[in-house]
PyMOL Python script that loads the backbone (N, CA, C, O; Angstrom):
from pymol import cmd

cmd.read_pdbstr("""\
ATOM      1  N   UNK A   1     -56.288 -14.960   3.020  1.00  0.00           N
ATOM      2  CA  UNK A   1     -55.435 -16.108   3.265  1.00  0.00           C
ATOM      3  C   UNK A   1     -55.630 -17.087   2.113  1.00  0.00           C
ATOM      4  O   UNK A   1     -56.647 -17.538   1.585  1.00  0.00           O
ATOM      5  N   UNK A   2     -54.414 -17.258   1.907  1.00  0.00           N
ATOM      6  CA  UNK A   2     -54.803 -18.185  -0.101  1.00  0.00           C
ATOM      7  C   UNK A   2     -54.613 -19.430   0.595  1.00  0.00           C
ATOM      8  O   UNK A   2     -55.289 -20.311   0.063  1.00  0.00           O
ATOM      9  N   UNK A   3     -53.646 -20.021   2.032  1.00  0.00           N
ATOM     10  CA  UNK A   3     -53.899 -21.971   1.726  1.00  0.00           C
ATOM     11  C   UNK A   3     -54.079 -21.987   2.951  1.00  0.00           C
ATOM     12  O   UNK A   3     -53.926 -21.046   3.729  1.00  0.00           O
ATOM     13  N   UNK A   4     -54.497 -23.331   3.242  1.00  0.00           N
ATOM     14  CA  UNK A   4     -54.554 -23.874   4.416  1.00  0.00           C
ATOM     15  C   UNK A   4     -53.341 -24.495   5.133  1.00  0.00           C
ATOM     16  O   UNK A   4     -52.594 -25.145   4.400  1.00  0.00           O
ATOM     17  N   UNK A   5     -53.014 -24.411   6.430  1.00  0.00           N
ATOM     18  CA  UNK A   5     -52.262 -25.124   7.222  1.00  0.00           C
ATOM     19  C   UNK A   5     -53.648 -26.086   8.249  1.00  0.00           C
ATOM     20  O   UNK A   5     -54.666 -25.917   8.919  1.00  0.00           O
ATOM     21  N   UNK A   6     -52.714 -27.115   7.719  1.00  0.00           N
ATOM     22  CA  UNK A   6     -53.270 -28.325   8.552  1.00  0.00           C
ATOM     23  C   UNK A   6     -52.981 -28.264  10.240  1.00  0.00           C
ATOM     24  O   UNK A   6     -51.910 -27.971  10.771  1.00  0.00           O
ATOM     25  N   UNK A   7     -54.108 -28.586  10.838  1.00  0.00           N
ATOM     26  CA  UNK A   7     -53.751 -28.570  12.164  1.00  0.00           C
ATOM     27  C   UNK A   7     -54.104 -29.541  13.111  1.00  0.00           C
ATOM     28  O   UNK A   7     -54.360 -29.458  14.312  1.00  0.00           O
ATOM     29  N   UNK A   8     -54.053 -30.737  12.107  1.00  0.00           N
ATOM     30  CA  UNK A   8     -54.159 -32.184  12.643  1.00  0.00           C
ATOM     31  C   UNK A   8     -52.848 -32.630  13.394  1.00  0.00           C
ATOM     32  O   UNK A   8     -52.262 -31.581  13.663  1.00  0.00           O
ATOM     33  N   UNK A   9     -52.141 -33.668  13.842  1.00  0.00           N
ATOM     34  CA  UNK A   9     -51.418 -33.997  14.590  1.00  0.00           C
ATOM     35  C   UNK A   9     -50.118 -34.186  13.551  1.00  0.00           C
ATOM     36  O   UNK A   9     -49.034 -34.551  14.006  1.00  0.00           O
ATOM     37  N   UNK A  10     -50.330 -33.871  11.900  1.00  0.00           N
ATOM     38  CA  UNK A  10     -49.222 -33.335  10.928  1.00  0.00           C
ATOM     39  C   UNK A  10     -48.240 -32.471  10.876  1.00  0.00           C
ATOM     40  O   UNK A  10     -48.503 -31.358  11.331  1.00  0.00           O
ATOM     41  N   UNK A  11     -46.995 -32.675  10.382  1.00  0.00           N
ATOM     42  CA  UNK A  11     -46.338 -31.551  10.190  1.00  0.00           C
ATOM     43  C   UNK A  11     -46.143 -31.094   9.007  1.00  0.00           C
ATOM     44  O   UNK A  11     -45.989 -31.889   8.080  1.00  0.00           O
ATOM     45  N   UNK A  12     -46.108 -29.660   8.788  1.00  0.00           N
ATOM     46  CA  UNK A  12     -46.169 -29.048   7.843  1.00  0.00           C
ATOM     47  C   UNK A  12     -44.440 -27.828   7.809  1.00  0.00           C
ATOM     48  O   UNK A  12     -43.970 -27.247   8.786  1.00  0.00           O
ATOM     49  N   UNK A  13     -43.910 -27.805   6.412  1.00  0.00           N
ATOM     50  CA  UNK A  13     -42.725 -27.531   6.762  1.00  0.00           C
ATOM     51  C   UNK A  13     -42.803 -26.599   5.953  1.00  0.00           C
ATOM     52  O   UNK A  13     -43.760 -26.717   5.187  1.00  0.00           O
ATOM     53  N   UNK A  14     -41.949 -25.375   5.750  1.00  0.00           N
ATOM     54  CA  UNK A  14     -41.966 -24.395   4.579  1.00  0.00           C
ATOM     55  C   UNK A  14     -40.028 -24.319   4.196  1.00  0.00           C
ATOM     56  O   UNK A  14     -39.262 -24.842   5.005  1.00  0.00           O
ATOM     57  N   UNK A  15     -39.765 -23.993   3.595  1.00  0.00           N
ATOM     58  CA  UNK A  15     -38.356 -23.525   3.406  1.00  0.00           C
ATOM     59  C   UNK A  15     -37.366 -22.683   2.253  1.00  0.00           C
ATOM     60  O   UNK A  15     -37.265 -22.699   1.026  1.00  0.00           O
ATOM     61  N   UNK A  16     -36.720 -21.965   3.354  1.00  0.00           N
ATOM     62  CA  UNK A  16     -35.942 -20.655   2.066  1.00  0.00           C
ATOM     63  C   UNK A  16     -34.514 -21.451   1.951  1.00  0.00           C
ATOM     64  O   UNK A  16     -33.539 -21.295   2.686  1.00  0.00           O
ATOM     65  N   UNK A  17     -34.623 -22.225   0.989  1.00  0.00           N
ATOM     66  CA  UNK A  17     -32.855 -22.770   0.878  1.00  0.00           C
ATOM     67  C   UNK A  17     -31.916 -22.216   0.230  1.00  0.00           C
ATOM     68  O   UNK A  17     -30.772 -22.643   0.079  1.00  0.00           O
ATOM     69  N   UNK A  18     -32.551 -20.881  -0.322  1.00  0.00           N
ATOM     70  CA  UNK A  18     -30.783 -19.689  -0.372  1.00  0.00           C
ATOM     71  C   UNK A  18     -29.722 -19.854   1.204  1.00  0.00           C
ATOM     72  O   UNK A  18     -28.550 -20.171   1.409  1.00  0.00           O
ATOM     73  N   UNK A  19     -30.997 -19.407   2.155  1.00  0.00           N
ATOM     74  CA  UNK A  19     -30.855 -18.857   3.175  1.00  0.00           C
ATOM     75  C   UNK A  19     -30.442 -20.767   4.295  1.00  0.00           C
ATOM     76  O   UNK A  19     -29.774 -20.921   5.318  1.00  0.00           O
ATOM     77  N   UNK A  20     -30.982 -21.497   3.698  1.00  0.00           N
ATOM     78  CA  UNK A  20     -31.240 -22.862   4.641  1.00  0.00           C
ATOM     79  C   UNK A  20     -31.551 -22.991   5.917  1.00  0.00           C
ATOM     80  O   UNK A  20     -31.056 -23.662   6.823  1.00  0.00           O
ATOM     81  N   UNK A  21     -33.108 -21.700   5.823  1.00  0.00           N
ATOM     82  CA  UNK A  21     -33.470 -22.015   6.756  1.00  0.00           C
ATOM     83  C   UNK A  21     -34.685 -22.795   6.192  1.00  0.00           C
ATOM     84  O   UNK A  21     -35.005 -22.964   5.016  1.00  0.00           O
ATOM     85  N   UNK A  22     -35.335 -23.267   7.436  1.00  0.00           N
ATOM     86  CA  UNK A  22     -36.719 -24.230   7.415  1.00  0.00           C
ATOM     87  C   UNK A  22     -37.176 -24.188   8.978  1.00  0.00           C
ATOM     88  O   UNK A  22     -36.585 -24.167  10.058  1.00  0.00           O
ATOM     89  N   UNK A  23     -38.833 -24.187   8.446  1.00  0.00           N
ATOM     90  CA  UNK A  23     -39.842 -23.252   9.888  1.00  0.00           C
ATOM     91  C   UNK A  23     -40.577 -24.605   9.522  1.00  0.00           C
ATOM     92  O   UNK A  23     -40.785 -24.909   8.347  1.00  0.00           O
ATOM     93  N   UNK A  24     -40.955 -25.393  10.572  1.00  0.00           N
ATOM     94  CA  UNK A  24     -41.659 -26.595  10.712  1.00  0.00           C
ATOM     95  C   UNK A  24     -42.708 -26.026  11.609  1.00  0.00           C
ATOM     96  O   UNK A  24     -42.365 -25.325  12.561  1.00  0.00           O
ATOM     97  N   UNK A  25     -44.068 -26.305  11.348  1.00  0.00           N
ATOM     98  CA  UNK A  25     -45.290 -25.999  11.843  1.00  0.00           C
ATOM     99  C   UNK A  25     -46.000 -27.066  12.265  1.00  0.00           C
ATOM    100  O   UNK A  25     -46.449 -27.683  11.299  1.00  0.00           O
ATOM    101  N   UNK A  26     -46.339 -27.626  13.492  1.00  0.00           N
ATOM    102  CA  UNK A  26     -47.267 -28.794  14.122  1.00  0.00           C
ATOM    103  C   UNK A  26     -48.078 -28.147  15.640  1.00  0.00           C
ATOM    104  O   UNK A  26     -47.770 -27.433  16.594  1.00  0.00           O
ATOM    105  N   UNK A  27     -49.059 -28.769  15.235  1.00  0.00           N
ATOM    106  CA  UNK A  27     -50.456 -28.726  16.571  1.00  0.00           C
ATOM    107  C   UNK A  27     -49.093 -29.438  17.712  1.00  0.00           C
ATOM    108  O   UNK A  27     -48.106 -30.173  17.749  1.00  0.00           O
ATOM    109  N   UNK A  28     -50.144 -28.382  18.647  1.00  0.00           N
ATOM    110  CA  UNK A  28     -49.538 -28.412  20.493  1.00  0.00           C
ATOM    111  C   UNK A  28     -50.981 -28.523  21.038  1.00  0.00           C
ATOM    112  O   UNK A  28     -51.604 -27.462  21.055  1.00  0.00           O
ATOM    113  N   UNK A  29     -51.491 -29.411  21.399  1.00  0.00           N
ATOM    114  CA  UNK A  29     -52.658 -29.306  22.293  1.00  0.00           C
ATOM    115  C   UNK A  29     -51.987 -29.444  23.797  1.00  0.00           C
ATOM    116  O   UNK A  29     -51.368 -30.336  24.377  1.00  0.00           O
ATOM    117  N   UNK A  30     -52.533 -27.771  24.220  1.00  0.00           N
ATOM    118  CA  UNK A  30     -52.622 -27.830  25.869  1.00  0.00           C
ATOM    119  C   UNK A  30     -53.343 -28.260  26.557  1.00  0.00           C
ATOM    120  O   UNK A  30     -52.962 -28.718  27.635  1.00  0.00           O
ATOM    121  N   UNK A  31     -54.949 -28.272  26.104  1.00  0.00           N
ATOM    122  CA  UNK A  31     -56.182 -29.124  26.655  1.00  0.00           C
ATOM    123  C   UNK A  31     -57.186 -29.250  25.330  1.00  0.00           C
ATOM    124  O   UNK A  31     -57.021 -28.727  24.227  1.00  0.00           O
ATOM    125  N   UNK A  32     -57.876 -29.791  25.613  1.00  0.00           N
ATOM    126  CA  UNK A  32     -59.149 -30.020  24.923  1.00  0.00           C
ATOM    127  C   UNK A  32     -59.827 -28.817  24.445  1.00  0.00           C
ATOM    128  O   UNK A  32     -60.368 -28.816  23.339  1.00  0.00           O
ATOM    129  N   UNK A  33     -59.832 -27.683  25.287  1.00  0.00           N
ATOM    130  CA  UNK A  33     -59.918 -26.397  24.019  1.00  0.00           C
ATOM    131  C   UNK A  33     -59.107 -24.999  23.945  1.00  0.00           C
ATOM    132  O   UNK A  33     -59.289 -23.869  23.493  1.00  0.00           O
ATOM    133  N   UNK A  34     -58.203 -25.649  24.577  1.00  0.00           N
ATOM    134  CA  UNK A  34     -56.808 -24.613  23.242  1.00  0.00           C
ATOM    135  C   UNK A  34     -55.909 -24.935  22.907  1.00  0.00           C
ATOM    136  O   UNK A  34     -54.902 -25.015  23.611  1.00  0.00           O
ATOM    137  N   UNK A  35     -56.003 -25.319  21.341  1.00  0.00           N
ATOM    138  CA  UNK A  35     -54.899 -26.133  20.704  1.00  0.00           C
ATOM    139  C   UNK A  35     -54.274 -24.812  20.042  1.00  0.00           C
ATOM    140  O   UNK A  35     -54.758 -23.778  19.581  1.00  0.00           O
ATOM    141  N   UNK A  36     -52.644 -25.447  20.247  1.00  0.00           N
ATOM    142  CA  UNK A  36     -52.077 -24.333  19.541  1.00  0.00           C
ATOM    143  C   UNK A  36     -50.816 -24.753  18.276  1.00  0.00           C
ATOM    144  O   UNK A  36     -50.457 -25.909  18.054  1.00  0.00           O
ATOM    145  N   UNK A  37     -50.295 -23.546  17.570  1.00  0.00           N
ATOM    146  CA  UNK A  37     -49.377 -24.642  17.020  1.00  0.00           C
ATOM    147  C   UNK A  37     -47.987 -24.268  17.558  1.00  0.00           C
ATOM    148  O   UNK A  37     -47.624 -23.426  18.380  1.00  0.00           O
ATOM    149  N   UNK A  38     -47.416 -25.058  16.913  1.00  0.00           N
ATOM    150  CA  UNK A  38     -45.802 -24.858  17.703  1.00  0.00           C
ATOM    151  C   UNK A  38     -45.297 -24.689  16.641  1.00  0.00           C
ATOM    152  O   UNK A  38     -45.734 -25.409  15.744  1.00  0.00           O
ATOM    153  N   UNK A  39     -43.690 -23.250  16.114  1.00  0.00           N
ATOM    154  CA  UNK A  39     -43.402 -22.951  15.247  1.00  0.00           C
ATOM    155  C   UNK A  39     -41.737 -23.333  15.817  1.00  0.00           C
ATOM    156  O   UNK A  39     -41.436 -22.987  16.960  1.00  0.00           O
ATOM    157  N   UNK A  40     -40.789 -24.000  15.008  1.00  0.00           N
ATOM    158  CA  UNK A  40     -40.025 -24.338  14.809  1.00  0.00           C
ATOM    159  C   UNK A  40     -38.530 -24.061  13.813  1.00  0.00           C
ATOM    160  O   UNK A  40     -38.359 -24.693  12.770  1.00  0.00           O
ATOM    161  N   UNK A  41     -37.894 -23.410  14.134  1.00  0.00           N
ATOM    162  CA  UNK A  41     -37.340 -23.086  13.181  1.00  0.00           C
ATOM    163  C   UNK A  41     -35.434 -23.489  13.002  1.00  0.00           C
ATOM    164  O   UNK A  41     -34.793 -23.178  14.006  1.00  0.00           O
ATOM    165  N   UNK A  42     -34.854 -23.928  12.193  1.00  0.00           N
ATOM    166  CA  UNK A  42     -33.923 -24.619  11.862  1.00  0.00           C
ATOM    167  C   UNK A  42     -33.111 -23.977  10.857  1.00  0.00           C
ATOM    168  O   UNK A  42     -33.486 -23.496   9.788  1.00  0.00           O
ATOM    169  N   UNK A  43     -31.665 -24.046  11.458  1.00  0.00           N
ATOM    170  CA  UNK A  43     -30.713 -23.670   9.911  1.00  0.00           C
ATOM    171  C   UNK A  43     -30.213 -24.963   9.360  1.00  0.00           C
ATOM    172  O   UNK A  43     -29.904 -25.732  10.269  1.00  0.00           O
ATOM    173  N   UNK A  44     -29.971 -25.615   7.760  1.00  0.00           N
ATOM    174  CA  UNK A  44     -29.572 -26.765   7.801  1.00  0.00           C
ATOM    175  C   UNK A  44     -28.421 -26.581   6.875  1.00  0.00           C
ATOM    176  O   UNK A  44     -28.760 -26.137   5.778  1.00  0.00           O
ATOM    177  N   UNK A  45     -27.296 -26.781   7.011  1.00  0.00           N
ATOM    178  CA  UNK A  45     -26.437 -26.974   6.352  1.00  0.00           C
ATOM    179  C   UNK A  45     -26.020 -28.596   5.430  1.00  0.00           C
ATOM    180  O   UNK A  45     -25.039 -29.057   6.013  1.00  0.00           O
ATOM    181  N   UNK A  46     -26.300 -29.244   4.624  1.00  0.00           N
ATOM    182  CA  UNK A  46     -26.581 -30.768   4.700  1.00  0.00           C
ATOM    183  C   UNK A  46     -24.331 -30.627   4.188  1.00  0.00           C
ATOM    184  O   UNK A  46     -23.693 -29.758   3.593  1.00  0.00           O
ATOM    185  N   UNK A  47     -23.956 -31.843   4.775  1.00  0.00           N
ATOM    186  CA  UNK A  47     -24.556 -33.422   5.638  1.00  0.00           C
ATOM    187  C   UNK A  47     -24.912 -33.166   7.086  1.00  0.00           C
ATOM    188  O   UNK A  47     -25.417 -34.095   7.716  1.00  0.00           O
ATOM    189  N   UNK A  48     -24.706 -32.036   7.663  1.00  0.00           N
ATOM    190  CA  UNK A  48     -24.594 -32.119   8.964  1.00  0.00           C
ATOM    191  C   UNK A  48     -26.131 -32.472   9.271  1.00  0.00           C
ATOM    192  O   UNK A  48     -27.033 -32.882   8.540  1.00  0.00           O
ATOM    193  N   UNK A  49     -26.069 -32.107  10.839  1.00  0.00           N
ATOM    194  CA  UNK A  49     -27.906 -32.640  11.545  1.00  0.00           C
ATOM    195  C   UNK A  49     -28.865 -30.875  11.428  1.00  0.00           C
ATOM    196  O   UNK A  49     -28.197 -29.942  11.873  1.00  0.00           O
ATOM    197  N   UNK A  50     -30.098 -30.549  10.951  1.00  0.00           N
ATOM    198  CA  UNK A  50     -29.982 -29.216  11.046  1.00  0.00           C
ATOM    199  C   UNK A  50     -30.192 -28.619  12.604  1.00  0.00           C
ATOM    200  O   UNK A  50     -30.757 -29.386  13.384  1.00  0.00           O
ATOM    201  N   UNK A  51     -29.808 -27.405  13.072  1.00  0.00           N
ATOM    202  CA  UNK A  51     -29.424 -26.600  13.696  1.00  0.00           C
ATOM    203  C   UNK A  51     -30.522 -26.000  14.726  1.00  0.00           C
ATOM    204  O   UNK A  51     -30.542 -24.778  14.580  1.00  0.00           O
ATOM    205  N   UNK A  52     -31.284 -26.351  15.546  1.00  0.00           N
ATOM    206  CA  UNK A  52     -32.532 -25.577  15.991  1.00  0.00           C
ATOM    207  C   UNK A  52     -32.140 -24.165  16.266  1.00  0.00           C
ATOM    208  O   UNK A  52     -31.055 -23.836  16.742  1.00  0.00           O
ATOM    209  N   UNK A  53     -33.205 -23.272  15.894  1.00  0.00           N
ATOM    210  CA  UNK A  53     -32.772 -21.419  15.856  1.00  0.00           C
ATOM    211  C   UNK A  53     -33.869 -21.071  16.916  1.00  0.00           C
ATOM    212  O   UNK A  53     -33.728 -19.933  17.361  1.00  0.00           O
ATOM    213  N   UNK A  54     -34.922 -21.766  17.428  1.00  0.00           N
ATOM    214  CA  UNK A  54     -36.078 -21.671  18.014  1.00  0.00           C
ATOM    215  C   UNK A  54     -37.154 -21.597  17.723  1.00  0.00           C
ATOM    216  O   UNK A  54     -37.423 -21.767  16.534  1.00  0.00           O
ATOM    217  N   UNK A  55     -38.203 -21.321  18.650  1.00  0.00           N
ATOM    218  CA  UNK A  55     -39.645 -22.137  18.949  1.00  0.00           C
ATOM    219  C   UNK A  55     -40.693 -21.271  19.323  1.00  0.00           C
ATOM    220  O   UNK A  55     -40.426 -20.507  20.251  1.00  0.00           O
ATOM    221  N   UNK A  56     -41.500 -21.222  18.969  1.00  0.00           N
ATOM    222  CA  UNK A  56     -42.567 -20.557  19.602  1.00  0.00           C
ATOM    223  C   UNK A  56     -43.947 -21.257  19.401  1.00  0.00           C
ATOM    224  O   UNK A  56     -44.258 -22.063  18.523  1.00  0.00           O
ATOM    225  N   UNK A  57     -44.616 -20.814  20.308  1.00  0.00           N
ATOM    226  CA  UNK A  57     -46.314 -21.084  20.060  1.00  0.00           C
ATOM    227  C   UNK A  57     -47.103 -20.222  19.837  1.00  0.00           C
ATOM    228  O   UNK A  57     -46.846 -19.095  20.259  1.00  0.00           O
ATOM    229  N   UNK A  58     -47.895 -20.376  19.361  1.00  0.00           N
ATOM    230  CA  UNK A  58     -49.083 -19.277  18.540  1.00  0.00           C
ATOM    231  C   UNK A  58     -50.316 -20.056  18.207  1.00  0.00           C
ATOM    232  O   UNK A  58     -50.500 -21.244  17.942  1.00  0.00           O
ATOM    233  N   UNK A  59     -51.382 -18.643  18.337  1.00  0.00           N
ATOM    234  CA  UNK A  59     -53.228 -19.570  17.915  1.00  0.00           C
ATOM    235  C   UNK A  59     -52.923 -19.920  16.399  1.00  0.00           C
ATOM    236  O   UNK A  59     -51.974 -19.573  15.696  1.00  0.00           O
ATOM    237  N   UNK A  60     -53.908 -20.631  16.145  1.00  0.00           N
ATOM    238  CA  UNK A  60     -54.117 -21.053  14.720  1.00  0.00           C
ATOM    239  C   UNK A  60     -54.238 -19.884  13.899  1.00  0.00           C
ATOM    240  O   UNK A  60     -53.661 -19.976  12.816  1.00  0.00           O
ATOM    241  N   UNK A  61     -54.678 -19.093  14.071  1.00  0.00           N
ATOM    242  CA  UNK A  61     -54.625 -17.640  13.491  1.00  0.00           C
ATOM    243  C   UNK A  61     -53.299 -16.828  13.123  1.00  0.00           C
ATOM    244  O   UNK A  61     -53.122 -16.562  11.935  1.00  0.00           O
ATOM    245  N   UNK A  62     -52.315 -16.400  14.111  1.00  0.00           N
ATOM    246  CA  UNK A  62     -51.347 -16.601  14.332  1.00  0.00           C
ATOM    247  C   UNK A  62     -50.582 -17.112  13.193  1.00  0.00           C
ATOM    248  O   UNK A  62     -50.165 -16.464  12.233  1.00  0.00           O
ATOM    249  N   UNK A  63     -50.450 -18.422  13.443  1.00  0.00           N
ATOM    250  CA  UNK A  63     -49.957 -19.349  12.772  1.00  0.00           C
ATOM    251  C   UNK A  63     -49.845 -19.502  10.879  1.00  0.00           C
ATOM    252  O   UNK A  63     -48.914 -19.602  10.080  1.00  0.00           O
ATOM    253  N   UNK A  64     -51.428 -19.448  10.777  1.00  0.00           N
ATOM    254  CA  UNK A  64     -51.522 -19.172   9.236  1.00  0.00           C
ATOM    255  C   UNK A  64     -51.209 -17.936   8.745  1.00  0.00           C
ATOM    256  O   UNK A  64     -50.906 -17.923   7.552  1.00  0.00           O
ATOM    257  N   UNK A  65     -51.192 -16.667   9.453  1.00  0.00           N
ATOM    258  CA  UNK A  65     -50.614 -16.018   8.905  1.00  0.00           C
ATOM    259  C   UNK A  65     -49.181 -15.610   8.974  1.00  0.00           C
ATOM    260  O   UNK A  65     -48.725 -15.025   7.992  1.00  0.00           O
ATOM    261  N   UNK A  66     -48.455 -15.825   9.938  1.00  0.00           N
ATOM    262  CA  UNK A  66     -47.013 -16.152   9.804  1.00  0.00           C
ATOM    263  C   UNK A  66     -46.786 -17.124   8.105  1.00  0.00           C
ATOM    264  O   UNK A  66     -46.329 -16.568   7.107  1.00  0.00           O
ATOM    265  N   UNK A  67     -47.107 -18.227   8.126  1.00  0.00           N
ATOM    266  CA  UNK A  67     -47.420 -19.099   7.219  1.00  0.00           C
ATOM    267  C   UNK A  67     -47.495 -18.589   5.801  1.00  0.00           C
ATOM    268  O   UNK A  67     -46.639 -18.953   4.995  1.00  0.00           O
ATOM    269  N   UNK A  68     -48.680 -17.591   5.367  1.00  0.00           N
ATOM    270  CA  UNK A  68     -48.924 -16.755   4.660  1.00  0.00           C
ATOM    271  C   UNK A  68     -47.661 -15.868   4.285  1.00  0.00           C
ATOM    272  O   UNK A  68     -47.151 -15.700   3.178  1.00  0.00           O
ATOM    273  N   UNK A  69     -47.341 -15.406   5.384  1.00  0.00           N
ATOM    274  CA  UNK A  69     -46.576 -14.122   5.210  1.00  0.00           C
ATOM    275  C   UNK A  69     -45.145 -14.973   4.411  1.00  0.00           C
ATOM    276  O   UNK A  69     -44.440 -14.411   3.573  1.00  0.00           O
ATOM    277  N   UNK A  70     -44.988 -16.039   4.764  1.00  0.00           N
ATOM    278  CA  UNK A  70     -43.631 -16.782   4.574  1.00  0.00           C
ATOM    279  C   UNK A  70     -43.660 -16.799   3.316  1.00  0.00           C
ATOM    280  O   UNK A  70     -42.794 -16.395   2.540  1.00  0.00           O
ATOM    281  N   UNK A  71     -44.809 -17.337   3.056  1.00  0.00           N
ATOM    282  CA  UNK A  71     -44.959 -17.857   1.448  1.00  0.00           C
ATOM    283  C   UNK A  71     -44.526 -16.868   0.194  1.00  0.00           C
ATOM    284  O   UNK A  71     -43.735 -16.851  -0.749  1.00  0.00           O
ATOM    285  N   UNK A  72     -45.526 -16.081   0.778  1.00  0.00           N
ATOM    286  CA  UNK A  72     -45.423 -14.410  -0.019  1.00  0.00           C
ATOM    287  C   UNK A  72     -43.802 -13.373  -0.250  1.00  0.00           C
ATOM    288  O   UNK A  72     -43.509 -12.426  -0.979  1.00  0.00           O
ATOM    289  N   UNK A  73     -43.072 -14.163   0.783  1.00  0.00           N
ATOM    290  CA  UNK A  73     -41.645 -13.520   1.068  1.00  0.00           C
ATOM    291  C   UNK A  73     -40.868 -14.663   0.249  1.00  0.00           C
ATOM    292  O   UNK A  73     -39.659 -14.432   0.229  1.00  0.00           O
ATOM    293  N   UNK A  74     -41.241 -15.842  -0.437  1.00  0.00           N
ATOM    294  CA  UNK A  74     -40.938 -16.847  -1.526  1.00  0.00           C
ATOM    295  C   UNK A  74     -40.591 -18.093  -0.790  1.00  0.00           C
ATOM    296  O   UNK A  74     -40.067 -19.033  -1.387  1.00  0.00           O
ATOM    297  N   UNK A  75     -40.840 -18.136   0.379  1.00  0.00           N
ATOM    298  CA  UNK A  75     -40.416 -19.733   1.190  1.00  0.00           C
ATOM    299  C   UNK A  75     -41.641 -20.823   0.362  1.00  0.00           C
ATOM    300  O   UNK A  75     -42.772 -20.462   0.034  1.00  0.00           O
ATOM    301  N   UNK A  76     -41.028 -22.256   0.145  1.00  0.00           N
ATOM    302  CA  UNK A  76     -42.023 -22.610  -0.002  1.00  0.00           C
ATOM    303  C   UNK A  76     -42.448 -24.195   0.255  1.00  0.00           C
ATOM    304  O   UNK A  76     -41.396 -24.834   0.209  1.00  0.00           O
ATOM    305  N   UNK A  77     -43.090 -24.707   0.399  1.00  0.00           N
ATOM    306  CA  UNK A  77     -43.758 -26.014   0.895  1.00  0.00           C
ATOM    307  C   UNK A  77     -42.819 -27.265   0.819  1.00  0.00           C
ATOM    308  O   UNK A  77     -42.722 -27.862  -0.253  1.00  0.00           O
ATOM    309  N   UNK A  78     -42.313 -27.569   1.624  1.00  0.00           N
ATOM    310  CA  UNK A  78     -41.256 -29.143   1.478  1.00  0.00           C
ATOM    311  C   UNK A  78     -41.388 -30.261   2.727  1.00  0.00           C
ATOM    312  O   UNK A  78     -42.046 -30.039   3.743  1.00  0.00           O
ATOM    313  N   UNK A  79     -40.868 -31.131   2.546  1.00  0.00           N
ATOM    314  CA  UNK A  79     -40.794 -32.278   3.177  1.00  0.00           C
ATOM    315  C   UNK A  79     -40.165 -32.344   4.436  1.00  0.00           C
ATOM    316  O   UNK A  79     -40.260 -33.255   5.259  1.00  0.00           O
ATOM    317  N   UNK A  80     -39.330 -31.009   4.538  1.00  0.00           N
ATOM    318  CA  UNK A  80     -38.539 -30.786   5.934  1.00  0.00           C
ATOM    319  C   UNK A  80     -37.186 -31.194   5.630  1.00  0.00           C
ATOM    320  O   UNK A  80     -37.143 -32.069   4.764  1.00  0.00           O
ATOM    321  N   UNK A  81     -35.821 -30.737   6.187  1.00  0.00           N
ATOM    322  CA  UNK A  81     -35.073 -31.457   5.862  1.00  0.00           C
ATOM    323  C   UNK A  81     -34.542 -32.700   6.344  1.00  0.00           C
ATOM    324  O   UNK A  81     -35.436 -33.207   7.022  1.00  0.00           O
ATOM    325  N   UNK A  82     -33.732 -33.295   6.333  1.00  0.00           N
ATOM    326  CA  UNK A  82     -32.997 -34.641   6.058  1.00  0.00           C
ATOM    327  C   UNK A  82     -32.380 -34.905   7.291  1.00  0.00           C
ATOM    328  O   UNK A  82     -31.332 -34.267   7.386  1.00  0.00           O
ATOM    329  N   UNK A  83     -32.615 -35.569   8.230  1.00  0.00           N
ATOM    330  CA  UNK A  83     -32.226 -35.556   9.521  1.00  0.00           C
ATOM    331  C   UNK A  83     -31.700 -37.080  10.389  1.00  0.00           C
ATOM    332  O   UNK A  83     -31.831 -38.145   9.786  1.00  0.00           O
ATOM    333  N   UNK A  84     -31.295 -37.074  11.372  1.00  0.00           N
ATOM    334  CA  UNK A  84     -31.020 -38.264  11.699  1.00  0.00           C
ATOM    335  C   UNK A  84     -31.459 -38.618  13.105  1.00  0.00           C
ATOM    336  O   UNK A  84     -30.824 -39.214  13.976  1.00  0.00           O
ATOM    337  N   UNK A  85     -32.688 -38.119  13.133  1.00  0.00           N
ATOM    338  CA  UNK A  85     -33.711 -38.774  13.870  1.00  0.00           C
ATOM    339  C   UNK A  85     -33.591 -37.797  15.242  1.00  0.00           C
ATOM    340  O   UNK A  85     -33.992 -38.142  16.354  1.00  0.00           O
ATOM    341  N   UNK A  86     -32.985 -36.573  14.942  1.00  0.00           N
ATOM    342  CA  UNK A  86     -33.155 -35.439  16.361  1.00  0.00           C
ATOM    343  C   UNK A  86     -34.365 -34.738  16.459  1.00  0.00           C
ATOM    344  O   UNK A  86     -34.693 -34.451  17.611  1.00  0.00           O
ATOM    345  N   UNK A  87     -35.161 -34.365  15.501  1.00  0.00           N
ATOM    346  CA  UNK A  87     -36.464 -33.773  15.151  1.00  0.00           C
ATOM    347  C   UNK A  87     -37.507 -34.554  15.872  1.00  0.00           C
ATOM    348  O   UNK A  87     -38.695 -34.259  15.748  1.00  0.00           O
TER     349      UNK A  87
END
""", "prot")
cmd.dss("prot")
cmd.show_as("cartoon", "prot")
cmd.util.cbc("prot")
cmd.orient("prot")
């Protein structure tokens, strides 16, 4: 595993904008000891609002390597897209 995903109360976003999609990654704590993350995923066409495609949860394990795998398939690290406050 080459990076870290943060799994503080941050979000972390990746994105293929041939394709315009974008997979937003943030901590889900169910209790005090199993935090999980929640995977998010969006088509965005801009100007419009982007599109939710769906959701899942997964361990931190899980998670980074989905993450991993994204990277390696050329998605890559951004700010998320441009929204009007539905996210």
């Amino acid at each position: 595993m080459t990076e870290k995903l943060s799994y503080k109360p941050v979000v972390a976003w990746l994105a293929n904008e041939p394709q315009r999609l974008y997979c937003q990654f943030t901590s889900h704590q169910v209790d005090s000891r199993n935090d999980l993350i929640c995977l998010r995923s969006f088509h965005w066409r801009p100007p419009d609002d982007p599109i939710p495609q769906g959701s899942q949860l997964m361990t931190h394990e899980e998670a980074l390597e989905k993450w991993n795998r994204l990277k390696s398939m050329g998605w890559k690290k951004c700010a998320g897209p441009l929204h009007r406050g539905i996210l």
